[in-house]
LUMKEMI-432431 format. One record per residue (C-alpha): residue number from 1; residue in one letter; x, y, z. Coordinates in nm, 4 decimals. Layout:
BEGIN
[NUM,'A',[X,Y,Z]]
...
//
This chain:
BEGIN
[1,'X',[10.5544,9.5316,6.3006]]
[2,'X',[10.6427,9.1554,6.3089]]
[3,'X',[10.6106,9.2002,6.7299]]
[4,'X',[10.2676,9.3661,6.6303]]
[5,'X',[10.1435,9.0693,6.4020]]
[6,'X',[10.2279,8.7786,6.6173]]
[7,'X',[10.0213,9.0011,6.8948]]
[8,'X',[9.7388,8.9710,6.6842]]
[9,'X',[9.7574,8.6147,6.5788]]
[10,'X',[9.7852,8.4981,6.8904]]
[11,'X',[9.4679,8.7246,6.9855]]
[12,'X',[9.2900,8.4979,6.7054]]
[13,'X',[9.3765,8.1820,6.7788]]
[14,'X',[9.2767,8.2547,7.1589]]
[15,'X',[8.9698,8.3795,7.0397]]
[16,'X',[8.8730,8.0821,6.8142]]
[17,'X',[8.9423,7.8299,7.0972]]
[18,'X',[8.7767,7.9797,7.3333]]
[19,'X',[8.4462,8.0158,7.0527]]
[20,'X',[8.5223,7.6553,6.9401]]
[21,'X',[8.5207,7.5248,7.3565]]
[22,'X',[8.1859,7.7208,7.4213]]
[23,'X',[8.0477,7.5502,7.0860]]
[24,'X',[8.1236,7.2421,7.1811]]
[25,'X',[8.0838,7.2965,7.5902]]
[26,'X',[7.7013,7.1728,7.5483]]
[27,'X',[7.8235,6.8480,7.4404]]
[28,'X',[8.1044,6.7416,7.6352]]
[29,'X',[7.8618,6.8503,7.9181]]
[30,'X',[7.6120,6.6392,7.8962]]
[31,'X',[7.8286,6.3585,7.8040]]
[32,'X',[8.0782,6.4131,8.1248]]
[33,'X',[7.7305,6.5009,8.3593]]
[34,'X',[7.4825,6.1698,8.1822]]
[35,'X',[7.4441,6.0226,8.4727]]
[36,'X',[7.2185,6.3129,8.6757]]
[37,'X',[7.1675,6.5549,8.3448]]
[38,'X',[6.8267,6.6473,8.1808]]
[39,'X',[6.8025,6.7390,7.8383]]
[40,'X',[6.4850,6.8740,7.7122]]
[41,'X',[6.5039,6.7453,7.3353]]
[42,'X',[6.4278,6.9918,7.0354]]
[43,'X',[6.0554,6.8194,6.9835]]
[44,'X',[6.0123,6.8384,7.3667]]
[45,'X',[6.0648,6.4961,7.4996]]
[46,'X',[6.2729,6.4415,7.8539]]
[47,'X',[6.5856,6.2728,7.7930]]
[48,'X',[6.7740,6.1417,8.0895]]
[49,'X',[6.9598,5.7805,8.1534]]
[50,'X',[6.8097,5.8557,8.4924]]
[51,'X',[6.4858,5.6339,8.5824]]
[52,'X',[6.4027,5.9151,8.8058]]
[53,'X',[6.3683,6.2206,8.6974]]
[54,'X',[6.2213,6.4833,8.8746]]
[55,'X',[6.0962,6.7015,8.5125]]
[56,'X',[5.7355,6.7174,8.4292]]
[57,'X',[5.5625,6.7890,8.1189]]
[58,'X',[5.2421,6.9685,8.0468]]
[59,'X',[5.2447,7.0590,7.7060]]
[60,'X',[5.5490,7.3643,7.6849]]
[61,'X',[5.5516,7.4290,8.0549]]
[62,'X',[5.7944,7.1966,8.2487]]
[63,'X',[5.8283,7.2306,8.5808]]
[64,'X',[6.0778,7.0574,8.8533]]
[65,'X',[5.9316,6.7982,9.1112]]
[66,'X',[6.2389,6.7323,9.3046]]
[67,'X',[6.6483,6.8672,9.3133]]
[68,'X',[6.8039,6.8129,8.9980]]
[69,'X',[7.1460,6.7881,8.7999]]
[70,'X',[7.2035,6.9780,8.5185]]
[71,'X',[6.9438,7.0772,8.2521]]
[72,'X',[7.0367,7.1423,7.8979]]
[73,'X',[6.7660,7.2613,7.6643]]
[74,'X',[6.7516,7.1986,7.2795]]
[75,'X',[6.3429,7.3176,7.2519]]
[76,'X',[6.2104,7.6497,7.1966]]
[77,'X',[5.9012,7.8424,7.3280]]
[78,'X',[5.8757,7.6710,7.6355]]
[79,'X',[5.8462,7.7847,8.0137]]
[80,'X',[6.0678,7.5891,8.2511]]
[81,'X',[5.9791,7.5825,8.6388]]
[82,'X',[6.2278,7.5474,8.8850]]
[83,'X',[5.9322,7.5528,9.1895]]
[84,'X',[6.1891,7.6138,9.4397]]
[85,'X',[6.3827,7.3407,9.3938]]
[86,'X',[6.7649,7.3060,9.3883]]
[87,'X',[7.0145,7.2423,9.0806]]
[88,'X',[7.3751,7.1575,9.2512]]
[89,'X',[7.7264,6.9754,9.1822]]
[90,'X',[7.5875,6.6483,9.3251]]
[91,'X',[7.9375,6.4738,9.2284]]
[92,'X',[8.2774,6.5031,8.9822]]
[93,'X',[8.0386,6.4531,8.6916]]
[94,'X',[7.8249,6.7264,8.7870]]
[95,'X',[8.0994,6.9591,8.7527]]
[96,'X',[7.9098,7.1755,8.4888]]
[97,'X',[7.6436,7.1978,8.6769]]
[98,'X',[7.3222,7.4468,8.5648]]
[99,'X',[7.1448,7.5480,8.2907]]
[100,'X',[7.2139,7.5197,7.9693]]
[101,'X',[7.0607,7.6697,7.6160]]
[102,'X',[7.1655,7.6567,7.3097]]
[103,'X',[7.0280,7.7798,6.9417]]
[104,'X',[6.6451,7.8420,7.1234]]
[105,'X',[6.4327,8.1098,7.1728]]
[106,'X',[6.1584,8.2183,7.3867]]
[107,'X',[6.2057,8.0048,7.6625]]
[108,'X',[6.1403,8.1471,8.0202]]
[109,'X',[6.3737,8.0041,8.3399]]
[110,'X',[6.2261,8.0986,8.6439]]
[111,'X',[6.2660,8.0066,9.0417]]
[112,'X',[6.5535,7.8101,9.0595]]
[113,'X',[6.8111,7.7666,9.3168]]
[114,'X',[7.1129,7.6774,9.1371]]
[115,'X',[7.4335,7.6239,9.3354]]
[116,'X',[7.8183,7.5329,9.3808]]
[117,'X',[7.8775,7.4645,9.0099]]
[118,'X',[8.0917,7.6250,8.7501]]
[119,'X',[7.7792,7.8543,8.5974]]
[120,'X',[7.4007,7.8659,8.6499]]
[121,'X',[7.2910,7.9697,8.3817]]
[122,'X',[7.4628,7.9844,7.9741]]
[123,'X',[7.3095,8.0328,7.6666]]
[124,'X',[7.4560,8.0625,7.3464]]
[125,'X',[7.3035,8.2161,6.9890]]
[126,'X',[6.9562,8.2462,7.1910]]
[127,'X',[6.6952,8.5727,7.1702]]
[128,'X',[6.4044,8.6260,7.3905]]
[129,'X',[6.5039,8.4537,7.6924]]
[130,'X',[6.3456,8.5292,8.0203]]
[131,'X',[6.5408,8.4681,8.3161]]
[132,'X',[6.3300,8.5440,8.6517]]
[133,'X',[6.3079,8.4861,8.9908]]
[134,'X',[6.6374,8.2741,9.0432]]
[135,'X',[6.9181,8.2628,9.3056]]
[136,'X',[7.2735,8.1616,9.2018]]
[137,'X',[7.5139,8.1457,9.4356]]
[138,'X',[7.8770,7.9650,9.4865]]
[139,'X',[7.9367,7.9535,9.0953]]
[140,'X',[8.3086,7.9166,9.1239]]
[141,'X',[8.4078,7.5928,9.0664]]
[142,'X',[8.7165,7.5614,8.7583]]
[143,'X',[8.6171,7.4417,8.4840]]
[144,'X',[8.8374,7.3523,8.1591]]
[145,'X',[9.0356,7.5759,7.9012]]
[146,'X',[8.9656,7.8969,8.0457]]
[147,'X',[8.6394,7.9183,8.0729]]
[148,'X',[8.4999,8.2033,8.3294]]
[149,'X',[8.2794,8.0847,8.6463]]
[150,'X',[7.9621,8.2975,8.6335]]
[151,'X',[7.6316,8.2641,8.7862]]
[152,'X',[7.4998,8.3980,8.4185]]
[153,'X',[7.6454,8.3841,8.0594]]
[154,'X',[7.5051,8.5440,7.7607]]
[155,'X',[7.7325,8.4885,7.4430]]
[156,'X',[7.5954,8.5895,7.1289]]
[157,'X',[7.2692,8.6308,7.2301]]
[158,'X',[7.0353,8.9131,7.2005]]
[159,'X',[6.7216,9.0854,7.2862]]
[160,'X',[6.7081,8.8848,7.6127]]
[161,'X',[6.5756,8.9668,7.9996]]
[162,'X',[6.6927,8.8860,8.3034]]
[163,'X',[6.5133,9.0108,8.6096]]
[164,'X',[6.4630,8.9568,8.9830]]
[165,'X',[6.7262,8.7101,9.0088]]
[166,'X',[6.9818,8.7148,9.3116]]
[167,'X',[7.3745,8.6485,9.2164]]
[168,'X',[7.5514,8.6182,9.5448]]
[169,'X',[7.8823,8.5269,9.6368]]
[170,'X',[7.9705,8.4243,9.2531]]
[171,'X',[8.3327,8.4439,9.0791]]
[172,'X',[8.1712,8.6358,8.8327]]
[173,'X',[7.8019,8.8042,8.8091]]
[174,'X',[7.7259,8.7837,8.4922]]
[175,'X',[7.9238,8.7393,8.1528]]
[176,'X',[7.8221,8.9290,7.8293]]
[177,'X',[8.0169,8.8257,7.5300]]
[178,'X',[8.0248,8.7329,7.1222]]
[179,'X',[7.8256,9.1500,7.0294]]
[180,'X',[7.5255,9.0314,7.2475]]
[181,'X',[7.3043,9.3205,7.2251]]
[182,'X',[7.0001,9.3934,7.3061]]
[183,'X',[6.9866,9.2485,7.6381]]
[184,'X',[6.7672,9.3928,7.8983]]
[185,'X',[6.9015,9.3369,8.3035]]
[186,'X',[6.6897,9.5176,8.5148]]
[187,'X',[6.6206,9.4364,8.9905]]
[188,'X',[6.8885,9.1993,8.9585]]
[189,'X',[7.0981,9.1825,9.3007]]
[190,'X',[7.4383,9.1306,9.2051]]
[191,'X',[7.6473,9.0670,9.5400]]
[192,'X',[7.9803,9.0045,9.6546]]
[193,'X',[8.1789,8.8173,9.3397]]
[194,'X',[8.5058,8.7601,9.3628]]
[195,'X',[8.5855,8.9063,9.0493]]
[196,'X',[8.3168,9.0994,8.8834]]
[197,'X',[7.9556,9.1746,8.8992]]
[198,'X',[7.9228,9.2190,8.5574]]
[199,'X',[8.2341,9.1516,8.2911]]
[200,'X',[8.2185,9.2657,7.9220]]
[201,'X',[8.3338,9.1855,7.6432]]
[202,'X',[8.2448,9.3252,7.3131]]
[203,'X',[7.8827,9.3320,7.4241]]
[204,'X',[7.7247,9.6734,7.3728]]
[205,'X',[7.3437,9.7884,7.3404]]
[206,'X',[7.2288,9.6234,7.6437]]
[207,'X',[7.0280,9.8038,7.9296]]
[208,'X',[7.1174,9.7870,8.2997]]
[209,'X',[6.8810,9.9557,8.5454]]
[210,'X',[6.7687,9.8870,8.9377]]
[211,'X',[6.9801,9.6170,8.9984]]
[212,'X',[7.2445,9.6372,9.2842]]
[213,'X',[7.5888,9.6198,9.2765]]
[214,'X',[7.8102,9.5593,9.5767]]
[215,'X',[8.1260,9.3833,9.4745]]
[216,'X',[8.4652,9.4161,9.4607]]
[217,'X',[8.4818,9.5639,9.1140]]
[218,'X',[8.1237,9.5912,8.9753]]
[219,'X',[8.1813,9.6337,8.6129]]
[220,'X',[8.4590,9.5216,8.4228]]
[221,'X',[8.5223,9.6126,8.0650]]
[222,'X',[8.7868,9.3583,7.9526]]
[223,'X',[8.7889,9.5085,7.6136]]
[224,'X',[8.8699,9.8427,7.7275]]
[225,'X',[9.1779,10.0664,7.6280]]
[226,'X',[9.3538,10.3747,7.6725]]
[227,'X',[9.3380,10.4002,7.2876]]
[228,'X',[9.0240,10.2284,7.1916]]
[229,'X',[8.8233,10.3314,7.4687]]
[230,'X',[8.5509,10.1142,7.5345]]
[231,'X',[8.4737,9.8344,7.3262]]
[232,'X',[8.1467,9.7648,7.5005]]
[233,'X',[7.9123,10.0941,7.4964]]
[234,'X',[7.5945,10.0204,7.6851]]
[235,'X',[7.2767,10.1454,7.9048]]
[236,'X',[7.3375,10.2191,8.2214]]
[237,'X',[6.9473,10.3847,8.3378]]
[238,'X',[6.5754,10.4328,8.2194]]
[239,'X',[6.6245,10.7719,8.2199]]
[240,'X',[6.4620,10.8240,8.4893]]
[241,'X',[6.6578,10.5866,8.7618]]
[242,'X',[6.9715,10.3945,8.7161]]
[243,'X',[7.1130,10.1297,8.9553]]
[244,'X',[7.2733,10.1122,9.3372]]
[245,'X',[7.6331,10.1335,9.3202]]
[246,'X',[7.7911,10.0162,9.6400]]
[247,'X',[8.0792,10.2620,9.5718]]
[248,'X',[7.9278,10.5200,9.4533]]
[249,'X',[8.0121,10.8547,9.6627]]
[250,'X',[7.7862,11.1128,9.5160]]
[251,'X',[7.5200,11.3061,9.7228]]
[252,'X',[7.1204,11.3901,9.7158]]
[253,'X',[7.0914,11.7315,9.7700]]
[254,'X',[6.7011,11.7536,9.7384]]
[255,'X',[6.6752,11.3972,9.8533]]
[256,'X',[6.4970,11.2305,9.5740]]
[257,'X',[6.6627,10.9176,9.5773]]
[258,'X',[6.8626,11.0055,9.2915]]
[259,'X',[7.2400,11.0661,9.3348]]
[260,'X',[7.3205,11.4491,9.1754]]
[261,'X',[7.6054,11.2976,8.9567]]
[262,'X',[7.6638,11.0449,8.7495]]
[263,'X',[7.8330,10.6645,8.8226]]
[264,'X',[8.1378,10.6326,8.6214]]
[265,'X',[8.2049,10.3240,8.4641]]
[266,'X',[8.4628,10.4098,8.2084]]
[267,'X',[8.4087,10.7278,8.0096]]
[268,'X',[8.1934,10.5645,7.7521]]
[269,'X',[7.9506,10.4157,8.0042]]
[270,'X',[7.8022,10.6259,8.2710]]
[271,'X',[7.4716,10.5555,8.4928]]
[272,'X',[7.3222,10.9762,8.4960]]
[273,'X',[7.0846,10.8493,8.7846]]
[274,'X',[7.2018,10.6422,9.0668]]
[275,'X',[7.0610,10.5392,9.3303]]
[276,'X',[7.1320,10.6173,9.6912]]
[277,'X',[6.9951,10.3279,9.8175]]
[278,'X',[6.9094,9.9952,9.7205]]
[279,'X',[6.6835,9.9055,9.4805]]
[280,'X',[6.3695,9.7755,9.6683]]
[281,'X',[6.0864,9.5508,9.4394]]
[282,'X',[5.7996,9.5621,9.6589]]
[283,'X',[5.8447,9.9333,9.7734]]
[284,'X',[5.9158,10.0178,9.4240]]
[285,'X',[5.5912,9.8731,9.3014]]
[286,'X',[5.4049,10.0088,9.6165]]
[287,'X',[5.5701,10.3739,9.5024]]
[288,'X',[5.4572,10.3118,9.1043]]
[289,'X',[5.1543,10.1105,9.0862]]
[290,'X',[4.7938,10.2797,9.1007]]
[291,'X',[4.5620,10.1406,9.3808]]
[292,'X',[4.3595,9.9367,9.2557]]
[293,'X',[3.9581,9.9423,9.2771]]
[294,'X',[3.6717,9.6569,9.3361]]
[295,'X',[3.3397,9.7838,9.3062]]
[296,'X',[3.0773,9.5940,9.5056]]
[297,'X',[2.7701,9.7871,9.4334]]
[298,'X',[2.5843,9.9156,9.2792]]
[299,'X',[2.5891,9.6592,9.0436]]
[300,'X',[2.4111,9.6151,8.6710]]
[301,'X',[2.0845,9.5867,8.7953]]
[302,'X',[1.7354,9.7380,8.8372]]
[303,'X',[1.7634,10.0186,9.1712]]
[304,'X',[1.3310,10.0532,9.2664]]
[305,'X',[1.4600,10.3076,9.4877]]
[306,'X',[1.7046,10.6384,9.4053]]
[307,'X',[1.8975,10.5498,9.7321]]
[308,'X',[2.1329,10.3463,9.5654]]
[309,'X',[2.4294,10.1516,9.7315]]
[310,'X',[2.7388,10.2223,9.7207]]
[311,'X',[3.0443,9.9991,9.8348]]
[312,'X',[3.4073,9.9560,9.6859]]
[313,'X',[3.7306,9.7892,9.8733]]
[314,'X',[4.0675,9.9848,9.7719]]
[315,'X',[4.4170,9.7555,9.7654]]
[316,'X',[4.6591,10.0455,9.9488]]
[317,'X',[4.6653,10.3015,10.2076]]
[318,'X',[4.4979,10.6336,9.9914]]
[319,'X',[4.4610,10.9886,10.0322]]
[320,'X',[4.1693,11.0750,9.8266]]
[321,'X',[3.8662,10.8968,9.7285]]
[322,'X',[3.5745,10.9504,9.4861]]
[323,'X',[3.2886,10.9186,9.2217]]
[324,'X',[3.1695,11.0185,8.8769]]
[325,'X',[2.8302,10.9683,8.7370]]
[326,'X',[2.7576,10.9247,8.3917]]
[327,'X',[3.0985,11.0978,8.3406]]
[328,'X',[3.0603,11.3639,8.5055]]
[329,'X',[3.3037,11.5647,8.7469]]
[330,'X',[3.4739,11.3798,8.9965]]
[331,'X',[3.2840,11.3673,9.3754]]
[332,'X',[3.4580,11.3763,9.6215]]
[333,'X',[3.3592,11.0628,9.8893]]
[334,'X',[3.3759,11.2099,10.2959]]
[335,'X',[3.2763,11.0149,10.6073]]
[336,'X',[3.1121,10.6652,10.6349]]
[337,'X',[2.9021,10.7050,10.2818]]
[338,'X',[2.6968,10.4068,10.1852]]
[339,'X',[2.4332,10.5453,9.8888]]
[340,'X',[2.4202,10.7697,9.6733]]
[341,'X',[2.0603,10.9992,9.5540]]
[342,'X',[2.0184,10.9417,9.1619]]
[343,'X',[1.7412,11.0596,8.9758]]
[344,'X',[1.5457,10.7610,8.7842]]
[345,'X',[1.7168,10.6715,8.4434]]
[346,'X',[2.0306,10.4536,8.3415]]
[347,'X',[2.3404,10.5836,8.4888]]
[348,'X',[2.7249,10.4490,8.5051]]
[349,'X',[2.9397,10.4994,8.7527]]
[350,'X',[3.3362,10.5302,8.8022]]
[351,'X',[3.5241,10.5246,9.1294]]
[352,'X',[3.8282,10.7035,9.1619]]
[353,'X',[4.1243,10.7295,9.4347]]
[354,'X',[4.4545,10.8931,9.4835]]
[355,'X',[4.7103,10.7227,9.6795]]
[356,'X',[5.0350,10.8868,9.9123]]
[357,'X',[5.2356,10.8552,9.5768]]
[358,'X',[5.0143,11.0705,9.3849]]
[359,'X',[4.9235,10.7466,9.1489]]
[360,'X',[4.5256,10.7512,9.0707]]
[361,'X',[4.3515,10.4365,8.9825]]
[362,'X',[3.9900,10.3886,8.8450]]
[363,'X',[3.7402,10.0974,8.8953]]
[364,'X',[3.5369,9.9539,8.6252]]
[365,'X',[3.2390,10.1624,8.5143]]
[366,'X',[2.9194,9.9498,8.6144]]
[367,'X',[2.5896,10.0861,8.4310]]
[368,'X',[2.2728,10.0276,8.6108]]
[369,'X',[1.9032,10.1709,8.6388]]
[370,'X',[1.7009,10.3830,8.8812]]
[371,'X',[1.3678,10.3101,8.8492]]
[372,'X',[1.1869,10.4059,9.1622]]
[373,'X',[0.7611,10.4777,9.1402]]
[374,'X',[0.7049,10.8175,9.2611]]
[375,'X',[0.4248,11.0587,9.2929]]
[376,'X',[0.4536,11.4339,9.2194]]
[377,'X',[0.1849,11.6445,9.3649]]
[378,'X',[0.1085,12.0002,9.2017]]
[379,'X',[-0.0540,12.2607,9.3884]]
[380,'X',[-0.4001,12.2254,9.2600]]
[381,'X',[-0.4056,11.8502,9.3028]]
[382,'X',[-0.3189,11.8908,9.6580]]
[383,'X',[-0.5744,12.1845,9.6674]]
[384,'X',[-0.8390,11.9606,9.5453]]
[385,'X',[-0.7293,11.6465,9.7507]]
[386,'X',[-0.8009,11.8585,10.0391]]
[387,'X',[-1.1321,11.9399,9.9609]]
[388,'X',[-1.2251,11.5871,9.9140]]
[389,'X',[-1.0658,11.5176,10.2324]]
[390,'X',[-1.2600,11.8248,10.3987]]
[391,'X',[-1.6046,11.7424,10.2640]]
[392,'X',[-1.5638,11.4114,10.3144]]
[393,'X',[-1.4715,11.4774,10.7135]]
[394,'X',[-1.8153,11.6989,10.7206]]
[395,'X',[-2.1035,11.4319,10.5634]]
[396,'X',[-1.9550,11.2025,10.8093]]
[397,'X',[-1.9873,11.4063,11.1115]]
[398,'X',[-2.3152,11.4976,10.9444]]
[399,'X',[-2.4253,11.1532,10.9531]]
[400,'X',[-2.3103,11.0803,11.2706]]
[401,'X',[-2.5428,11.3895,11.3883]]
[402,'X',[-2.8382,11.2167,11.1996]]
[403,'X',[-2.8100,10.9148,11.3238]]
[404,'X',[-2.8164,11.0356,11.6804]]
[405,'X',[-3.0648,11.2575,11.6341]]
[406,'X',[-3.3304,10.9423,11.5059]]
[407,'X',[-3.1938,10.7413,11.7833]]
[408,'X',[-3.3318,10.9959,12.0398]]
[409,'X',[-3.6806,10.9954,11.8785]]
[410,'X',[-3.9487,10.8368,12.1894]]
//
């Protein structure tokens, strides 16, 4: 029992330092990194000792002008713009390196290259995060008093999103920590770490799905035990498709794309729909996403003719194509066809079409008008027009006969 005790204070006082060093981590970061930091102050403005720095401000979107050294953010609601550009350990001082947040929420980091520092991205007590679009790689640098290398840490944060970002050759992925929840990581490409691609700890309720994982151990439950079981119980699909496993050995008998058995994490976690290849963005979207439809004409206008014209431009390669008027049942649309016959009267008009994924999309209704003059003709009208026409022809040949006949006259 005594053995059992000093087990767990020890346990405690590991965990407190390690919570009091990531509290305090923001600060003894910026002071150690002042000479090439940013911090984006809690009412917005740019601090740096820099003269140059390559930040600019419009309003709550800041975007990057130039490479940069660290960037630690106090504000909230704000969307910061990497363009491109490149954070990096630009000297001993820059050791941190990255992104930092701290006590903010709603605050979107997108398209940044961050690179060869000790993480690329940490917050701490945030919610509604967005991280998008960014490549971390090299994050592997030591840094002080145990703390863990990774290209992203979440620690005590929750209901966050990280997507489209590319972690490659990282010591760790990412790091969830501190009962962060909530989280959702979805097409994240999490390659080659030395350690992990993703590491838990105590961090359950989040939601993996079509992200890759090729690694050398691609999840790692820290806080898992024989007796306990898992101490981090999270998401591992939509239910519909999980992620790519690069060790996953399971086959596709009806060659859907989904594996037929589950990926095992640990017997608490388990993705029920892997994927047997990797997760592709643009093919997924291509696979998912209706076509979409630009009606030309006819347009909301007056038609003085019931030919009306018809023209539309379709964003993908389709399989069926058509038309409904005034809501009527779908047309189908064959050949070259240019107009359409309407009868006069207001009409509206929908274009549909299929594409190879079975996905239908639908182009605005336009409303419009046929009025075109025309002349209906009943039988006795036509009967009587002839008459006219008839006796008409006769008293001029009549005439003509008179007229010659008096010209003869001696």
């Amino acid at each position: 029992m005594t053995k059992f005790r000093k087990i767990v204070s020890s346990s405690i006082t590991i965990v407190t330092m390690l919570s009091l060093v990531i509290t305090i981590m923001p600060i003894i970061q910026f002071a150690a990194a002042q000479s090439t930091a940013i911090q984006i102050d809690s009412d917005g403005a740019i601090n740096s000792s820099s003269s140059d720095v390559p930040l600019q401000r419009d309003g709550d979107n800041y975007r990057l002008t130039g490479d940069s050294g660290p960037i630690f953010v106090k504000k909230s609601n704000i969307i910061i713009d990497g363009m491109g550009y490149t954070i990096e350990r630009r000297n001993a001082n820059d050791v941190y390196g990255g992104i930092v947040l701290s006590e903010v929420q709603n605050v979107t980091i997108k398209n940044f290259s961050i690179k060869s520092t000790s993480f690329g991205v940490s917050m701490r007590y945030c919610s509604n995060i967005t991280i998008a679009n960014n490549t971390i790689s090299g994050v592997w640098h030591p840094i002080p008093m145990a703390q863990l290398p990774a290209a992203i840490k979440i620690d005590s944060s929750n209901y966050n999103t990280i997507t489209d970002n590319r972690l490659e050759d990282n010591n760790v992925g990412m790091l969830l920590w501190g009962d962060s929840k909530g989280n959702l990581i979805v097409g994240n490409s999490i390659l080659r770490s030395v350690l992990d691609g993703i590491r838990l700890y105590e961090a359950s309720g989040n939601t993996f799905y079509h992200n890759n994982f090729d690694n050398s151990k691609n999840v790692d439950d820290i806080g898992w035990d024989s007796g306990r079981g898992a101490r981090s119980v999270n998401i591992w699909d939509n239910s519909e498709e999980g992620n790519f496993w690069s060790n996953y050995n399971g086959s596709d008998a009806n060659g859907d794309g989904i594996g037929d058995t589950g990926y095992q994490i640990n017997l608490q976690n388990v993705d029920d729909f892997p994927l047997m290849e990797p997760f592709n963005r643009t093919y997924y979207l291509l696979k998912t996403t209706p076509p979409k439809i630009s009606l030309v004409s006819p347009i909301s206008q007056v038609y003085n003719q019931t030919d009306v014209p018809l023209t539309f431009i379709v964003d993908k390669t389709i399989n069926w194509v058509g038309y409904s008027v005034n809501n009527g049942a779908n047309i189908t649309i064959n050949g070259n066809l240019t107009s359409i016959q309407l009868p006069q009267g207001t009409h509206n008009l929908t274009i549909y079409a299929t594409d190879d994924f079975g996905n239908t999309g639908a182009s605005k209704a336009v409303t419009f008008t046929v009025n075109a003059e025309t002349v209906t003709f009943s039988p006795a009208l036509a009967v009587s027009i002839f008459a006219v026409s008839a006796g008409a022809v006769v008293c001029f040949i009549v005439l003509l006969y008179l007229r010659k006949r008096r010209n003869q006259k001696p």
